[in-house]
PLY file of the C-alpha trace (Angstrom):
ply
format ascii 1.0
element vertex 254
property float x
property float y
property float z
element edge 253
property int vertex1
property int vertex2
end_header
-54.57 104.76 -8.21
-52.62 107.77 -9.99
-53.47 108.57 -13.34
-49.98 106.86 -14.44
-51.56 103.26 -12.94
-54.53 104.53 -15.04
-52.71 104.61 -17.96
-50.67 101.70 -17.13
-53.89 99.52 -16.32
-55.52 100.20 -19.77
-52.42 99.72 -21.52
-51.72 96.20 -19.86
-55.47 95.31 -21.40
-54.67 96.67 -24.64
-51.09 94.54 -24.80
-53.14 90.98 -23.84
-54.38 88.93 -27.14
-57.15 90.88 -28.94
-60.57 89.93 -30.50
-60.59 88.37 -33.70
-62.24 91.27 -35.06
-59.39 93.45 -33.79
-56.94 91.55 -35.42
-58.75 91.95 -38.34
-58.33 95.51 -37.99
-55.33 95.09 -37.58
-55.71 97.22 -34.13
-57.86 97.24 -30.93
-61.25 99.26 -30.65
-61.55 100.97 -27.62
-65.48 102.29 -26.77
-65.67 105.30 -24.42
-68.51 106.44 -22.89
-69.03 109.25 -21.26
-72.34 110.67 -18.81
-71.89 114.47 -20.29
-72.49 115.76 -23.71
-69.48 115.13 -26.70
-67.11 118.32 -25.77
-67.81 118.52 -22.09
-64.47 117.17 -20.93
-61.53 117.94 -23.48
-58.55 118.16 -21.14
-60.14 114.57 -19.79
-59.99 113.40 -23.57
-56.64 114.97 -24.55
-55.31 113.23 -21.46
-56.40 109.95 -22.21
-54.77 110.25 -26.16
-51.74 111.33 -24.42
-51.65 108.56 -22.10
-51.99 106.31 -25.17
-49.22 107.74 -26.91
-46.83 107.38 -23.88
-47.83 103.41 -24.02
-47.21 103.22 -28.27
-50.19 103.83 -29.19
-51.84 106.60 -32.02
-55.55 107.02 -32.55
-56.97 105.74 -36.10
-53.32 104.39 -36.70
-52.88 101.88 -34.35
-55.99 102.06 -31.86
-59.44 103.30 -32.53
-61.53 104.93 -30.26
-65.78 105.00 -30.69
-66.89 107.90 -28.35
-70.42 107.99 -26.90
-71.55 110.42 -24.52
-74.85 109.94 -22.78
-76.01 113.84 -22.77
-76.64 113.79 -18.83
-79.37 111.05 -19.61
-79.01 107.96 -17.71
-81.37 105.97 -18.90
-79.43 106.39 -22.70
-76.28 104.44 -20.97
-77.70 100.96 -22.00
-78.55 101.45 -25.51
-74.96 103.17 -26.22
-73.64 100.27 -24.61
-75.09 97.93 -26.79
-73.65 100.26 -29.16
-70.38 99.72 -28.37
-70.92 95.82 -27.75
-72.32 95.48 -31.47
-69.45 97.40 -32.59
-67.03 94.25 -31.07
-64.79 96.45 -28.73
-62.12 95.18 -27.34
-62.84 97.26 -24.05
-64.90 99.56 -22.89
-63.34 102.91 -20.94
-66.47 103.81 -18.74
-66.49 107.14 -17.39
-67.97 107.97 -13.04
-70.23 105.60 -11.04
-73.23 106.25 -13.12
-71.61 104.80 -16.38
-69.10 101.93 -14.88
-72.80 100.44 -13.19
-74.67 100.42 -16.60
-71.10 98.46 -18.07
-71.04 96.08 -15.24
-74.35 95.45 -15.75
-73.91 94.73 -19.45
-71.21 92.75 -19.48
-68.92 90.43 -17.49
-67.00 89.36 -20.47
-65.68 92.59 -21.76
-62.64 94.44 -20.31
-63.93 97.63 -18.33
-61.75 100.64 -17.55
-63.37 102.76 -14.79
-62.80 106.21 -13.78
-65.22 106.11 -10.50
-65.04 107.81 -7.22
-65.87 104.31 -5.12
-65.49 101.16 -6.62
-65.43 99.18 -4.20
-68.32 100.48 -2.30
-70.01 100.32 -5.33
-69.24 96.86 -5.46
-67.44 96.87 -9.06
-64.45 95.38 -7.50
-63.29 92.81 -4.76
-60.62 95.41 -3.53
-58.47 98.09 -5.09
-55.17 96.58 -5.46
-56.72 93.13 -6.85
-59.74 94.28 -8.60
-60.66 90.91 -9.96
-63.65 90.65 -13.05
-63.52 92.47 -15.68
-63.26 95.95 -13.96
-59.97 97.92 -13.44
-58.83 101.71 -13.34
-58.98 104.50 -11.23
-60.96 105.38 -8.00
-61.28 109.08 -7.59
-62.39 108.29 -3.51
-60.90 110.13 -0.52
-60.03 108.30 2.55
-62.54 108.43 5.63
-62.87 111.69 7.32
-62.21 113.88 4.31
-65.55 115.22 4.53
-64.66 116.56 7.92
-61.24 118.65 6.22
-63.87 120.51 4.31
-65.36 122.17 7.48
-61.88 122.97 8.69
-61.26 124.55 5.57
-64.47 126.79 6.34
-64.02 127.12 9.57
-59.69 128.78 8.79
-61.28 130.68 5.94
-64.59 131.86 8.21
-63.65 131.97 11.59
-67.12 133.58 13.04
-68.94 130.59 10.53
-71.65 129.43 12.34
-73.83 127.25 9.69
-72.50 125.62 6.57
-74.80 124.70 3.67
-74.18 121.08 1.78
-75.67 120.54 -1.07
-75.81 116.65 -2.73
-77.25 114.52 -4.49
-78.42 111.42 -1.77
-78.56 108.81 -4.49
-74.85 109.38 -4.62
-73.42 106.75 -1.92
-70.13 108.52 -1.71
-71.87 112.23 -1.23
-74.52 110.93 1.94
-71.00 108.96 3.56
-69.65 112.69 3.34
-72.48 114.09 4.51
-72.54 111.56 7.55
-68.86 112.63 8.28
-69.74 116.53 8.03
-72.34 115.89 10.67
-70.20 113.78 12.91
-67.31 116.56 12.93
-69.29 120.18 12.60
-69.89 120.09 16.68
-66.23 119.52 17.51
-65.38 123.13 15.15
-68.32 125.11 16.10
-70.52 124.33 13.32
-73.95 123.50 12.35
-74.46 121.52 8.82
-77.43 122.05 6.81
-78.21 119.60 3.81
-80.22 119.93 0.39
-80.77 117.80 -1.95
-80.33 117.92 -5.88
-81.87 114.70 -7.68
-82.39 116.90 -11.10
-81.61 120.00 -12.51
-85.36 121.85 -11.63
-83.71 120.75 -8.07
-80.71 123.28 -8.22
-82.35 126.67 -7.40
-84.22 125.53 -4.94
-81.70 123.93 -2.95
-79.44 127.57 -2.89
-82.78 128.81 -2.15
-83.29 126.84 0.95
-79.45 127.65 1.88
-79.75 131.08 1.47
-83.22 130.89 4.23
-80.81 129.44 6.67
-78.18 132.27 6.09
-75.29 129.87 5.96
-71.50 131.22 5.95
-70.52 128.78 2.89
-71.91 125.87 0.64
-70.66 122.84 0.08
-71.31 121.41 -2.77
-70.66 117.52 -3.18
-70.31 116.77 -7.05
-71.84 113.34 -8.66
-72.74 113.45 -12.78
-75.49 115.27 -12.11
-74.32 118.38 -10.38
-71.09 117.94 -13.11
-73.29 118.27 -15.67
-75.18 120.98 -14.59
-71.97 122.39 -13.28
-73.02 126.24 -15.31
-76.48 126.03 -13.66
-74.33 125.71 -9.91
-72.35 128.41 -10.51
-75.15 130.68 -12.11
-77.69 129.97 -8.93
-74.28 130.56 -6.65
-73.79 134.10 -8.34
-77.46 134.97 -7.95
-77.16 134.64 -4.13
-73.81 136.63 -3.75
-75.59 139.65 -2.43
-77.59 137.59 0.05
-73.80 137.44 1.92
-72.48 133.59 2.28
-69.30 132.67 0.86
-69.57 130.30 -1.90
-67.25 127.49 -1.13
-67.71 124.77 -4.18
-65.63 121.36 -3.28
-66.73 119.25 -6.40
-65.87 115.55 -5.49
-66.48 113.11 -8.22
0 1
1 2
2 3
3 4
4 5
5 6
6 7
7 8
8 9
9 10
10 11
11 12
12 13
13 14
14 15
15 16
16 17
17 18
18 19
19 20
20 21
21 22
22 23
23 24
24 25
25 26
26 27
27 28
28 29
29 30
30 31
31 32
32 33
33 34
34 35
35 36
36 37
37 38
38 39
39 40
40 41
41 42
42 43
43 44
44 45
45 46
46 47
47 48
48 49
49 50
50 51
51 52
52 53
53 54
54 55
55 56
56 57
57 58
58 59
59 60
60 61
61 62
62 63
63 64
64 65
65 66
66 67
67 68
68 69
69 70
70 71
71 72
72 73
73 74
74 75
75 76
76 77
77 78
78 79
79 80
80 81
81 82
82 83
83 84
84 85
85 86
86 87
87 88
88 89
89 90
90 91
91 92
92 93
93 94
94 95
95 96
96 97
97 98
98 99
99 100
100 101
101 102
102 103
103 104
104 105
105 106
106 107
107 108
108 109
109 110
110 111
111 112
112 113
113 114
114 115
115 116
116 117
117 118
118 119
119 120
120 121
121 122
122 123
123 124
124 125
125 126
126 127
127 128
128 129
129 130
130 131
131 132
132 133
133 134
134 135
135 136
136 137
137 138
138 139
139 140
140 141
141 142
142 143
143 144
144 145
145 146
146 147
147 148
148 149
149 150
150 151
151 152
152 153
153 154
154 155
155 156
156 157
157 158
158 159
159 160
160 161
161 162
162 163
163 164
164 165
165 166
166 167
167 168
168 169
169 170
170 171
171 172
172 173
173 174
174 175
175 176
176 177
177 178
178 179
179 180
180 181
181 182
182 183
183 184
184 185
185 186
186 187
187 188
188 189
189 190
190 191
191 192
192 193
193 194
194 195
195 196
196 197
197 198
198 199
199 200
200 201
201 202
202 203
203 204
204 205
205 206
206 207
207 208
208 209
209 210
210 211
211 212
212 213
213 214
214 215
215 216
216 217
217 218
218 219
219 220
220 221
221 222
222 223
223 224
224 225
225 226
226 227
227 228
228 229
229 230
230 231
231 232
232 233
233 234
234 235
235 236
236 237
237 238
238 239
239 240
240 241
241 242
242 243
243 244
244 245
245 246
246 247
247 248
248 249
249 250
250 251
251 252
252 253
């Protein structure tokens, strides 16, 4: 889905009959929660009040919005969900994987909009054009075999690349299907892949420590909420290494 059948889809919920506490209110409450920290993503928020004014509707005039923004911690996505669900939204606008599984799993009643790079391998939907539930909105996914465009794009930029370093996080399905891709494809150009693994922030160094050992030609790096978050910390441990001399090539795939 574009972000126009983003916009459409969460206007569509929006139009059906509101919550009796909306209608006190005269308008509906939207609750959107984000995995970063409040300020992390303001061309993602400006976009979204755009989008809202192209479908009718202003924030605090005739829609309200209560933003909550788990700080990178996970384990905070339940409580400000139950936030958000004592507050009587109308819906709740989950941002990534991380964020639409916590709403899922608080709700089946409540309208979800999801920004998330595989819903239906996540299992948050019964397919993409009928979503059925309670979840809708936007898969951020690439078809099969993308992975394997990202070597060719190493290979065309670094012809006498020999090794290319990937760096994911493997609790992120979408990143080890990539991963599994890269592997299957690197032989056919020439290459050799070489993974590590980021499950926290401490994890970050290390990992462009270990690809810096194995003196690759260019790093991958697969993105998941994690690595976004800690995006300054990726490009800080990338500039540390530029001397070591591997190309840093950063393909950040929600």
């Amino acid at each position: 889905m574009n972000r126009r059948a983003f916009v459409t889809g969460l206007g569509a919920l929006l139009a059906a009959p509101i919550s009796a506490k909306a209608q006190q209110r005269k308008a509906p409450l939207v609750g959107y929660l984000g995995y970063d920290a409040a300020g992390s993503d303001p061309t993602g928020i400006a976009g979204l009040r755009d989008g809202l004014r192209e479908l009718g509707y202003v924030e605090n005039q005739n829609i309200f919005i209560e933003f909550r923004f788990a700080e990178s911690q996970p384990d905070r996505l339940a409580a400000l969900i139950r936030e958000l669900m004592i507050l009587k939204v109308d819906l709740l606008l989950a941002q990534g994987t991380a964020v639409t599984a916590a709403a899922k799993r608080a709700t089946a009643t409540i309208p979800i909009v999801a920004v998330a790079g595989d819903p239906l391998g996540s299992g948050f939907v019964q397919s993409l054009a009928r979503p059925g539930g309670n979840i809708t909105g936007l898969s951020t996914g690439q078809a099969a075999n993308f992975g394997g465009k990202w070597l060719e794009i190493v290979k065309a930029t670094i012809p006498k690349a020999s090794i290319v370093g990937i760096i994911l996080n493997p609790t992120n399905r979408s990143s080890v299907e990539r991963l599994s891709e890269m592997e299957s494809v690197a032989p056919s150009l020439g290459l050799q892949v070489m993974s590590d693994v980021v499950k926290q922030s401490a994890d970050i160094d290390n990992a462009f420590a270990a690809v810096t050992r194995a003196h690759v030609a260019a790093v991958v790096i697969m993105a998941d909420p994690l690595v976004v978050a800690e995006k300054a910390h990726v490009v800080k441990a990338a500039a540390a290494r530029r001397s070591t001399g591997f190309a840093s090539l950063s393909m950040l795939v929600v």
